[in-house]
C-alpha positions in Angstrom: 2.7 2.5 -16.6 1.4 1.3 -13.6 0.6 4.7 -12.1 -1.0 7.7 -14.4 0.8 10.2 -11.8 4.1 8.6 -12.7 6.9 10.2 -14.6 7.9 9.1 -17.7 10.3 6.2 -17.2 9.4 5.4 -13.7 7.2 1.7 -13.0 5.7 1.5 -9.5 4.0 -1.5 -8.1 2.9 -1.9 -4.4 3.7 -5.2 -3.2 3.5 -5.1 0.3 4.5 -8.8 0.7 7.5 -9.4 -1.3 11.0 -9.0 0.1 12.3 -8.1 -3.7 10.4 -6.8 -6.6 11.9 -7.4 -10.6 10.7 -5.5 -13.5 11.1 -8.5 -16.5 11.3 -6.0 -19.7 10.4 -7.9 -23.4 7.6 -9.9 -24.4 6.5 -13.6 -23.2 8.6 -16.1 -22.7 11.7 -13.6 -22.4 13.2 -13.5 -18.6 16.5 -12.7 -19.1 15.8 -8.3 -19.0 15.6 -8.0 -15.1 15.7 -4.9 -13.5 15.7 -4.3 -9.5 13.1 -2.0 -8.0 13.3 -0.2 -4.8 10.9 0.1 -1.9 9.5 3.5 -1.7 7.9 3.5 1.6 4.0 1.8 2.1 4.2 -1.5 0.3 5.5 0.6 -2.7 8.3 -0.5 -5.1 9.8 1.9 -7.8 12.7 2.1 -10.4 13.1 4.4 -13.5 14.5 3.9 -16.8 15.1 6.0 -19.8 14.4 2.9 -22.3 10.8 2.9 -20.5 8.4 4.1 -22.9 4.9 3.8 -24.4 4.5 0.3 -26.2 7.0 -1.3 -23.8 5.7 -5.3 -22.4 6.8 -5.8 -19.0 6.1 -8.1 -15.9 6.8 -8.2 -12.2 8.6 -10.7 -10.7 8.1 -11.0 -6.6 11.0 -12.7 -4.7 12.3 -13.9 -7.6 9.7 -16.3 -8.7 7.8 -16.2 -11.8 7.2 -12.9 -14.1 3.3 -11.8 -13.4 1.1 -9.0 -15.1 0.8 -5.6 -13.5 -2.2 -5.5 -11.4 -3.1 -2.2 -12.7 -2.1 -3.1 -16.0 -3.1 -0.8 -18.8 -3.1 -3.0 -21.9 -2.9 -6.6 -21.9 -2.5 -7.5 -25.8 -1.5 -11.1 -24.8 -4.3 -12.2 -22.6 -4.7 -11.5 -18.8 -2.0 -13.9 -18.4 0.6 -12.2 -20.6 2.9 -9.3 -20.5 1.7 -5.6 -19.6 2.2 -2.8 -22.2 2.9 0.7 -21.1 -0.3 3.6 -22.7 0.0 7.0 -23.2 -3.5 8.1 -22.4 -2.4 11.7 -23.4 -1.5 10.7 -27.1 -5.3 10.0 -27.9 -6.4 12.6 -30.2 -10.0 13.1 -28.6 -12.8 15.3 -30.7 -15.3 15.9 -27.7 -13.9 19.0 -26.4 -17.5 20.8 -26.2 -19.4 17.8 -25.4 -21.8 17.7 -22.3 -23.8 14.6 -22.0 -27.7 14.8 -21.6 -29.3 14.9 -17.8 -29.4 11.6 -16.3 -33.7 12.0 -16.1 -33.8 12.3 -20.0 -31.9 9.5 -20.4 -32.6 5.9 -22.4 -30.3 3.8 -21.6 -29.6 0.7 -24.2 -27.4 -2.1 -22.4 -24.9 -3.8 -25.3 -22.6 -6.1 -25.2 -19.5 -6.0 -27.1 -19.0 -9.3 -28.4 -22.4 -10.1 -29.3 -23.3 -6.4 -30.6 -21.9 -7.1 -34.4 -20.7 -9.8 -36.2 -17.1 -8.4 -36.0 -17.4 -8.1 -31.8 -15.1 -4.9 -31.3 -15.8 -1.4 -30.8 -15.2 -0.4 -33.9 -17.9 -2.4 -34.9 -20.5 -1.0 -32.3 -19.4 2.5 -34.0 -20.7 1.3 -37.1 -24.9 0.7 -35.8 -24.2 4.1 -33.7 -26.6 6.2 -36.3 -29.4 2.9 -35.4 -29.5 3.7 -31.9 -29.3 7.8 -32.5 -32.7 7.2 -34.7 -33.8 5.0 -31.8 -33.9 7.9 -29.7 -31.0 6.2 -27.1 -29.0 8.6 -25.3 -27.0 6.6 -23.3 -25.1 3.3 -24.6 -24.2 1.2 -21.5 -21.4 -1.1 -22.0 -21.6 -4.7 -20.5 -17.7 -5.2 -19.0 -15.1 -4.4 -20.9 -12.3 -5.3 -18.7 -9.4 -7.9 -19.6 -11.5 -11.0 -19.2 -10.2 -14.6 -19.7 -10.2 -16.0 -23.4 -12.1 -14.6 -26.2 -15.6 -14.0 -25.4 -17.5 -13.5 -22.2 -19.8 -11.5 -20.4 -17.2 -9.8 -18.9 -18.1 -10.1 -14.8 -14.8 -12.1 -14.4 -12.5 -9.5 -15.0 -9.1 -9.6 -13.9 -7.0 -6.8 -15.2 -9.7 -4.3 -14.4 -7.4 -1.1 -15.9 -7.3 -2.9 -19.6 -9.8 -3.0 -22.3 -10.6 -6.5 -23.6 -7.6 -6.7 -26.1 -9.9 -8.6 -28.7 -12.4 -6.0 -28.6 -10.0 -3.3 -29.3 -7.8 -2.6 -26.3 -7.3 1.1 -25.1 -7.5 2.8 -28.5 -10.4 1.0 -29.6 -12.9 2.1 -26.6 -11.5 5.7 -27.2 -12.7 5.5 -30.9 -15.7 4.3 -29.6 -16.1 7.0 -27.1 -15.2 9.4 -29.1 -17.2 8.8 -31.9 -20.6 7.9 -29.1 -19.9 11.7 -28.3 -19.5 13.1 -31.9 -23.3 11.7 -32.6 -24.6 13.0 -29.4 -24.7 9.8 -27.1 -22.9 9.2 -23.9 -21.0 6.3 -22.8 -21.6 4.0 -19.4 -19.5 1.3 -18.5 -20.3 -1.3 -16.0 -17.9 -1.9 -13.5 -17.4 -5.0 -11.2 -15.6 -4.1 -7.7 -17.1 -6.6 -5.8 -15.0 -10.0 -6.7 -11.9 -10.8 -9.0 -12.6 -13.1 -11.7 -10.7 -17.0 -10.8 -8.5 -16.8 -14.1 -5.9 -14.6 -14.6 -6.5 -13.1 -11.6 -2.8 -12.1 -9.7 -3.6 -9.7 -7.2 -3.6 -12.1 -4.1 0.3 -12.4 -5.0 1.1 -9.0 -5.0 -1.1 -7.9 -1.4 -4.2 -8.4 0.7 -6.9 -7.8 -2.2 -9.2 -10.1 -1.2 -10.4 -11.0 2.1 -11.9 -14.6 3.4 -13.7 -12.9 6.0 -16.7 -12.5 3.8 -18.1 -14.4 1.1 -20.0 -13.3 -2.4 -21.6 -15.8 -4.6 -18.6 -16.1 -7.3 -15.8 -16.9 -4.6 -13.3 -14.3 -2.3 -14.7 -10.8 -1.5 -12.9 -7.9 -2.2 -10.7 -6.5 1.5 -12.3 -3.1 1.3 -11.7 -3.3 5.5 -9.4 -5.3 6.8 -5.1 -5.0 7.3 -4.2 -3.4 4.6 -7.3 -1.9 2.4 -6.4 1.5 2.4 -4.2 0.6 -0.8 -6.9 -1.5 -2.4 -9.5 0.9 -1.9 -7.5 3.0 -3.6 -7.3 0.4 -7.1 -10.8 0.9 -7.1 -10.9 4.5 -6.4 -8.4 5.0 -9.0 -9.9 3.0 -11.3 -13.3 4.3 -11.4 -11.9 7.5 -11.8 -9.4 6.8 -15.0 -12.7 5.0 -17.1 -14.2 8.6 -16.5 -11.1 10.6 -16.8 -8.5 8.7 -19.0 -11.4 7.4 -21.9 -14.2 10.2 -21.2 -16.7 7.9 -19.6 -19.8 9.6 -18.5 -20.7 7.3 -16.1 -20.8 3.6 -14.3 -23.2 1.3 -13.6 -21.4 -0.4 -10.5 -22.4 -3.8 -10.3 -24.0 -5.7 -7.5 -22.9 -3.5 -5.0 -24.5 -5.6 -2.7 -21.7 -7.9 -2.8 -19.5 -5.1 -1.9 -18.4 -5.9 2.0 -17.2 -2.7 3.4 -17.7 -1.9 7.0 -15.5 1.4 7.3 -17.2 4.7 8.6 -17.2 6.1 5.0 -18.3 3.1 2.7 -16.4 2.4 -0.3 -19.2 3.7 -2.6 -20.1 6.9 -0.2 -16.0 7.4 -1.0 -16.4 7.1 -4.7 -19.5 9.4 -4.9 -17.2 11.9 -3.4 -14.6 11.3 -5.6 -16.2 11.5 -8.8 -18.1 14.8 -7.4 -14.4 16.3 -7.5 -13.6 14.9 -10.7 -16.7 16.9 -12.2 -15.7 20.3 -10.9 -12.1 19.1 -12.6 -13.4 18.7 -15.7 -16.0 20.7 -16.0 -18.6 17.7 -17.2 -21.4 15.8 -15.4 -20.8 12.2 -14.7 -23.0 9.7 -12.6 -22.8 6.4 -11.0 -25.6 4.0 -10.8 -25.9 1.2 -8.7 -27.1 -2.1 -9.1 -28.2 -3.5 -6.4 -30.7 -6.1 -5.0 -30.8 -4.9 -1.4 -34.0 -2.1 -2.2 -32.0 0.1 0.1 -32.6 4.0 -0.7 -29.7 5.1 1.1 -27.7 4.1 -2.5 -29.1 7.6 -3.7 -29.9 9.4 -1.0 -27.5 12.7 -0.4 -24.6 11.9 1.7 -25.8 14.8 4.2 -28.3 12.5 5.3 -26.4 9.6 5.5 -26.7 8.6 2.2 -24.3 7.2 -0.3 -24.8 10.1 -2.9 -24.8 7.8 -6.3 -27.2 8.8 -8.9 -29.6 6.1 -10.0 -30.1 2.6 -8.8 -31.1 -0.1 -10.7 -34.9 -1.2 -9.8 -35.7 -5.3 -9.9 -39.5 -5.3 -8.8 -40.8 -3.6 -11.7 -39.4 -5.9 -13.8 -40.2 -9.0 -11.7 -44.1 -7.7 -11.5 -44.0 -7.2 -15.2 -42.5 -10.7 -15.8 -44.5 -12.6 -13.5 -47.8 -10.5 -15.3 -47.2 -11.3 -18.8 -45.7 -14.8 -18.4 -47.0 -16.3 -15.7 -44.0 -17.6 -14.1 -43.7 -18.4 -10.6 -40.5 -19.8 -10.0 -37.3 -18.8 -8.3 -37.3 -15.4 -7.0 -40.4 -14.7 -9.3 -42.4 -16.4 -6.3 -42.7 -13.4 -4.1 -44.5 -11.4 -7.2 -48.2 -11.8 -8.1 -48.6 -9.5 -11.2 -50.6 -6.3 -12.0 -50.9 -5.6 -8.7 -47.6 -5.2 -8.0 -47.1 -3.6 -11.1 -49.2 -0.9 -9.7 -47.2 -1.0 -6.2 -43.7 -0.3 -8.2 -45.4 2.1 -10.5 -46.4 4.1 -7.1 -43.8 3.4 -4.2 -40.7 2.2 -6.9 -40.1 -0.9 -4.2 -42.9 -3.6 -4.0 -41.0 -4.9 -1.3 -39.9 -2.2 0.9 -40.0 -3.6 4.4 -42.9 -6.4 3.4 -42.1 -10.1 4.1 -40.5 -11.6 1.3 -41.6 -15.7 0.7 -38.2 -16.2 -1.4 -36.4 -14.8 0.9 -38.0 -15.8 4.4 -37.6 -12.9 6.0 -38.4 -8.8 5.5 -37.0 -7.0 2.5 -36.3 -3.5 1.5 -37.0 0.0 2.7 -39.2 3.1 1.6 -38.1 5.5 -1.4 -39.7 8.1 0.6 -39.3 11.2 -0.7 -37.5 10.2 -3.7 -38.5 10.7 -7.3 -39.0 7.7 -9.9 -36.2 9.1 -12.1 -33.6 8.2 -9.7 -34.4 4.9 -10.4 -33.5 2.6 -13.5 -36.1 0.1 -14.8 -36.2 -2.0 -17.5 -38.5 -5.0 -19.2 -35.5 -6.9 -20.1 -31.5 -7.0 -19.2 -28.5 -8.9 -19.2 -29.0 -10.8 -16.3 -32.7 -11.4 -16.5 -32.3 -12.8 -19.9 -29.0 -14.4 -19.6 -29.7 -16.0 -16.7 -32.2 -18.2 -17.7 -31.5 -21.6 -19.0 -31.9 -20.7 -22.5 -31.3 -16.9 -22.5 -34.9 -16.8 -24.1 -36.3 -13.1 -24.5 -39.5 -11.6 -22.8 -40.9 -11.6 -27.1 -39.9 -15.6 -27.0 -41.8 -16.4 -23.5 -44.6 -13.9 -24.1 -45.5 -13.1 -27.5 -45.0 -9.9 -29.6 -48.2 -8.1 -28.2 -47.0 -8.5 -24.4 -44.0 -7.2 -25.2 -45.5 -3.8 -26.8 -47.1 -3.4 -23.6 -43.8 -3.8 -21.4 -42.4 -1.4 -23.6 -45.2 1.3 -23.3 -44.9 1.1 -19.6 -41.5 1.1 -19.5 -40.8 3.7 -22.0 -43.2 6.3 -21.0 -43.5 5.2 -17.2 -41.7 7.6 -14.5 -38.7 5.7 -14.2 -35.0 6.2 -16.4 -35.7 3.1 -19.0 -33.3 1.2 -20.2 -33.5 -0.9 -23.2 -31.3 -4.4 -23.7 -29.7 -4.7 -27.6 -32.2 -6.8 -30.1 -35.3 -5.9 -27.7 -36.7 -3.1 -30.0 -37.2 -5.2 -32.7 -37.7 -8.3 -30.9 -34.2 -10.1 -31.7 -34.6 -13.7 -32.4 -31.1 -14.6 -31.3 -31.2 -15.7 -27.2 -29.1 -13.9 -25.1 -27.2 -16.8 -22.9 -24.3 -17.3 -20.5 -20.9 -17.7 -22.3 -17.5 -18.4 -20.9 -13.9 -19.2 -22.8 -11.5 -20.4 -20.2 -8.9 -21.6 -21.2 -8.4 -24.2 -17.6 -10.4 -27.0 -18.4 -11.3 -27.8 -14.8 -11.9 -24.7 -14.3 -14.4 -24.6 -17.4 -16.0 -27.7 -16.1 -16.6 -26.7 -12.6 -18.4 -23.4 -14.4 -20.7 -25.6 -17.0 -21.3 -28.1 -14.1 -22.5 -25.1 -12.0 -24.2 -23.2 -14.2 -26.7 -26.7 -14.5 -27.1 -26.8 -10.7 -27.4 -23.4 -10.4 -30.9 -23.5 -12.4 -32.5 -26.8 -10.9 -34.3 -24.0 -8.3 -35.7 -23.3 -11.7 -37.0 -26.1 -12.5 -34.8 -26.6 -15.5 -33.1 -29.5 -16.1 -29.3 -30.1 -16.9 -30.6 -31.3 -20.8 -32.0 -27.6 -21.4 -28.8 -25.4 -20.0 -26.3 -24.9 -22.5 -22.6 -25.2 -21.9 -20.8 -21.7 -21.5 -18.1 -22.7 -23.1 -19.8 -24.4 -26.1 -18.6 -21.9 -28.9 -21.9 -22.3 -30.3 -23.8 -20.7 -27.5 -21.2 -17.8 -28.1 -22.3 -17.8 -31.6 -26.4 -18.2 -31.0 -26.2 -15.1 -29.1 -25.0 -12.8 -31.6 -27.7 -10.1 -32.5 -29.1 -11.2 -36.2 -29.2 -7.3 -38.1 -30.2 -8.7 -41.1 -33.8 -9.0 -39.6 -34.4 -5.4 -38.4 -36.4 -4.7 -41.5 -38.0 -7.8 -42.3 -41.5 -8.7 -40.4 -42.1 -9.5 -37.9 -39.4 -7.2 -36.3 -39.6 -4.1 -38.2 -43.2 -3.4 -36.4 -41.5 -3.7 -33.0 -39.2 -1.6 -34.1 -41.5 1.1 -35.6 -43.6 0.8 -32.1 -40.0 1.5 -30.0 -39.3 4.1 -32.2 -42.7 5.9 -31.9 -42.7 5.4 -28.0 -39.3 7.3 -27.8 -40.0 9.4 -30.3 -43.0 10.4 -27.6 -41.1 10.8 -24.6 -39.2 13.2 -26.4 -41.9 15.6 -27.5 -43.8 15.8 -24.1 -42.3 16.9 -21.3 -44.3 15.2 -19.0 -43.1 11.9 -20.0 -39.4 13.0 -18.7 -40.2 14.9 -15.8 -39.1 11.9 -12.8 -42.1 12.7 -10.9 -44.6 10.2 -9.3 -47.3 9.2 -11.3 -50.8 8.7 -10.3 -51.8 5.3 -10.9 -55.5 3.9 -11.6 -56.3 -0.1 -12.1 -59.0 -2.7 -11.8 -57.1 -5.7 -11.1 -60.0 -7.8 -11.5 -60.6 -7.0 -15.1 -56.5 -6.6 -15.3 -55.9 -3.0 -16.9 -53.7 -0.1 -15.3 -53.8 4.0 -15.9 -50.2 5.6 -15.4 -51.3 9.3 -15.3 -48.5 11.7 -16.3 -48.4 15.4 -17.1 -49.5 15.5 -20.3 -50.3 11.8 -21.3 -51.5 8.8 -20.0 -50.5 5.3 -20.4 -53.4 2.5 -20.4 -53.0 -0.9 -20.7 -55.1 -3.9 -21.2 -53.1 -7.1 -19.3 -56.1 -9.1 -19.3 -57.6 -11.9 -21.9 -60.8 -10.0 -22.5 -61.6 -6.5 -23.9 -62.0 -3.9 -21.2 -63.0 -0.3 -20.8 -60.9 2.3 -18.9 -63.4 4.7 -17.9 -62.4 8.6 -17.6 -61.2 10.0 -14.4 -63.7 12.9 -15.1 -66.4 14.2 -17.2 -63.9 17.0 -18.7 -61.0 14.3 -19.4 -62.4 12.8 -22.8 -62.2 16.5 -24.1 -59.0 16.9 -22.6 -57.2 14.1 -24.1 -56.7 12.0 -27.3 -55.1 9.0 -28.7 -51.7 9.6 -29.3 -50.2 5.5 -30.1 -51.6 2.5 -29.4 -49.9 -0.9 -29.6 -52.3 -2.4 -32.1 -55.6 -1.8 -34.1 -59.3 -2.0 -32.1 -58.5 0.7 -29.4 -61.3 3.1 -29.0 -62.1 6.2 -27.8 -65.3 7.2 -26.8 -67.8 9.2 -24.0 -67.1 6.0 -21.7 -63.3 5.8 -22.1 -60.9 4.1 -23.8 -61.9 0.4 -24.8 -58.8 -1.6 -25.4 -58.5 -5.2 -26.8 -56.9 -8.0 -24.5 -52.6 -7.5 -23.9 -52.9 -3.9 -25.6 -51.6 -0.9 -24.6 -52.5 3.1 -25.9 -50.9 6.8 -25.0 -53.6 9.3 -25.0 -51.8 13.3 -25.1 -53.3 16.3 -23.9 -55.0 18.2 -26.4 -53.4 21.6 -25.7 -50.0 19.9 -24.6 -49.5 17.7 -28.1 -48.1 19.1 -31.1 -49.1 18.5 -34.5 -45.6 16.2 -34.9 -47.0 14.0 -32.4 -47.1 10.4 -33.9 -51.2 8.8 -34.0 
């Protein structure tokens, strides 16, 4: 149906436009079961029928030209281009009752995407390396799109039918089972959602109303009309979807992407709206869910309460940490990796969350951000590696293929036990060799060629040439992506994995790792090494090619703490401090705070 409030029997559609709206019952290719719908009063058209039940394909038809797909389509087992099937969310025999989903500040977060997660590519698969990431310590899977897409495989960000599970994943059952089975092993579920474009294939909404808007622009085409004539109704598709991926398949939470792409200039923004929204939903359903942004703009109002003019979301994702880490341990300075310099503005993000919050930005050419004022580190989401800062690089290459196995231990250490929510992207804790890279299947070939074509141009900035950017649509890059399991126990990965494992296993046990606060932060940028002090531990590292000694913050401190991990052998503590080797990191514990199960 295209309405969950709707009776059984009854199809709605609004389609404001259209003089006459046809329902076109049967499967592709069949136009001959035509049924008349009526207007029902704001762009709304309705009809009812007792043979309209679950499992039933069915098109609209607008002004009597060709049969299309239901905008809010539930199931599209044809492709985005093919009939709609009518889903009984009700008939799902869910398991997770009881289940309550761990705070958002205790959270590890582990980014996957479907089709490259497994061999197989569907969720059933991803149930099947569930008890991996449980040992892992992850508490939160995030899903990479998982919206009706074009073809087979694909990131997912061109979504069309943005109510349907990917049929080739697993459609609406499949992402249930997954779900369900994510909450029977004590993990909860995050799906990133894209509300701020349509993808160009597949994509029939500008038929049926005024979804999209050429008063503003975003970088993949139309924005979304979230503003103009006519929004109230398409505010409401997003509205209403957000709320049935939390509601409808136990979601328990989004990561909203690129929100600043999202064009709104109402009194009450879209994602102000939302917040409120999903607030109600809670007090429904008696569970916490959250919503995190992702966003580029390093605007705190994203998670500020909505009582002080805030949007009220939960977390945002944070860039600059990531940036400073990458421009630290690799030495790259191109693109927007220009305006970062390193450890120093490692030690910035570590203390204020924004390097840039109100500073000029080169890259940019003009001021950028504001101050997190006031705001603890845990509202924040950070990250050494992601979807988008691995996939879009020429190659896809990992922070393990650019800076070596020892530089990424030390991201991980300040990552994992740093203030922030961490979030860990598939195949990083054990160092995956397979490249994570930008894959299309559409079907249009012009359309396929004006994406390959753009995707080289896209990274000349980069200083990549058109030879070293493979073709999205080359199955091959589909298949080169594809997480390797085999290796996980095999050398050199099963050490990265043991040294993941053993941070986690860390934050777990002390408190202080968890508790979102500000850090204090110590550093000699001149011999390159950092001190993240926490409640209970503190996290060194050694970012520089020679050995270095981090001296004690007090004469009391070498009796107050001891070595608790340390990313590889030569670290040593002594009356001076703690002498690391070069690229080297170590997590000393408070004496009275660590247990006896405390890894050394």
């Amino acid at each position: 149906m295209t309405r969950r409030d709707a009776e059984p029997g009854i199809v709605r559609v609004w389609a404001p436009r259209a003089g006459t709206v046809d329902l076109v019952m049967g499967p592709e290719g069949s136009e001959l079961d035509r049924r008349s719908l009526e207007p029902s009063g704001g762009g709304w058209w309705s009809g009812r029928w007792p043979d309209l039940n679950v499992g039933s394909d069915y098109r609209f038809s607008l002004d009597g030209g060709p049969a299309m797909p239901d905008p809010r389509s539930a199931w599209q087992p044809s492709g985005v281009h093919g009939p709609s099937r009518i889903v009984d969310h009700a008939a799902f025999p869910w398991t997770d009752a009881g289940w309550r989903p761990p705070p958002l500040v205790d959270a590890v977060i582990y980014e996957l995407h479907v089709g490259t997660f497994t061999e197989e590519g569907t969720f059933d698969a991803v149930l099947g390396r569930l008890d991996h990431l449980a040992a892992l310590g992850v508490t939160h899977i995030e899903l990479m799109p998982v919206n009706a897409f074009p073809g087979v495989h694909g990131w997912g960000y061109d979504g069309v039918a943005l109510f349907a599970p990917h049929d080739p994943y697993g459609g609406p059952d499949g992402l249930k089972r997954l779900v369900d089975g994510c909450h029977a092993r004590g993990v909860a579920v995050l799906l990133d959602v894209v509300y701020n474009h349509f993808g160009p294939d597949g994509n029939y909404t500008g038929a049926y109303g005024p979804y999209q808007t050429d008063r503003y622009r975003t970088p993949w085409g139309a924005a979304v009309n979230l503003d103009g004539a006519g929004s109230d109704e398409v505010r409401r598709f997003f509205l209403e979807n957000a709320l049935g991926w939390l509601r409808d398949y136990h979601m328990d939470g989004l990561r909203i992407d690129a929100v600043h792409a999202i064009v709104d200039t109402s009194a009450v923004h879209l994602l102000e709206e939302l917040a409120a929204e999903v607030r109600a939903l809670e007090a429904d359903i008696g569970r916490d869910l959250v919503l995190i942004a992702e966003s580029d703009l390093n605007d705190p109002r994203l998670v500020r309460p909505r009582t002080v003019g805030g949007y009220g979301l939960d977390a945002t994702w944070s860039d600059d940490l990531h940036h400073a880490l990458h421009v630290a341990l690799t030495g790259e300075r191109l693109g927007y990796y220009e305006d970062f310099v390193g450890l120093a503005d490692i030690v910035r993000a570590m203390t204020d969350i924004y390097v840039y919050a109100g500073r000029h930005s080169i890259h940019r050419d003009r001021r950028h951000g504001r101050p997190a004022d006031g705001l603890d580190p845990g509202r924040f989401v950070a990250f050494s590696q992601n979807h988008d800062q691995i996939g879009n690089r020429a190659a896809g290459e990992r922070l393990v293929h650019l800076a070596g196995a020892e530089a990424a231990r030390v991201a991980a250490a300040l990552v994992l036990c740093g203030p922030f929510v961490p979030l860990i992207f598939q195949g990083e804790e054990w160092a995956a060799s397979s490249p994570f890279q930008y894959m299309t299947d559409h079907v249009d070939p012009g359309l396929a060629q004006a994406v390959s074509d753009g995707r080289r141009r896209e990274f000349a900035a980069f200083g990549w040439g058109p030879e070293d950017v493979p073709d999205p649509q080359d199955p091959a890059t589909f298949a080169r992506s594809r997480l390797a399991w085999s290796e996980i126990d095999r050398a050199p990965h099963a050490a990265m994995l043991a040294w993941y494992r053993q941070l986690l296993a860390l934050r777990r046990r002390v408190p202080g790792l968890r508790d979102g606060g500000r850090p204090d932060v110590r550093s000699d940028l001149e011999a390159g090494w950092i001190a993240i002090e926490r409640d209970g531990a503190s996290i060194l590292a050694n970012l520089g090619p020679a050995r270095v000694t981090v001296p004690w913050r007090g004469p009391a401190e070498a009796d107050a703490r001891r070595l608790g991990l340390a990313s590889g052998p030569g670290v040593v503590v002594d009356d001076a401090g703690v002498s690391l080797p070069p690229m080297h990191a170590a997590i000393l514990l408070d004496t009275v705070a660590a247990g006896p199960g405390d890894p050394v």
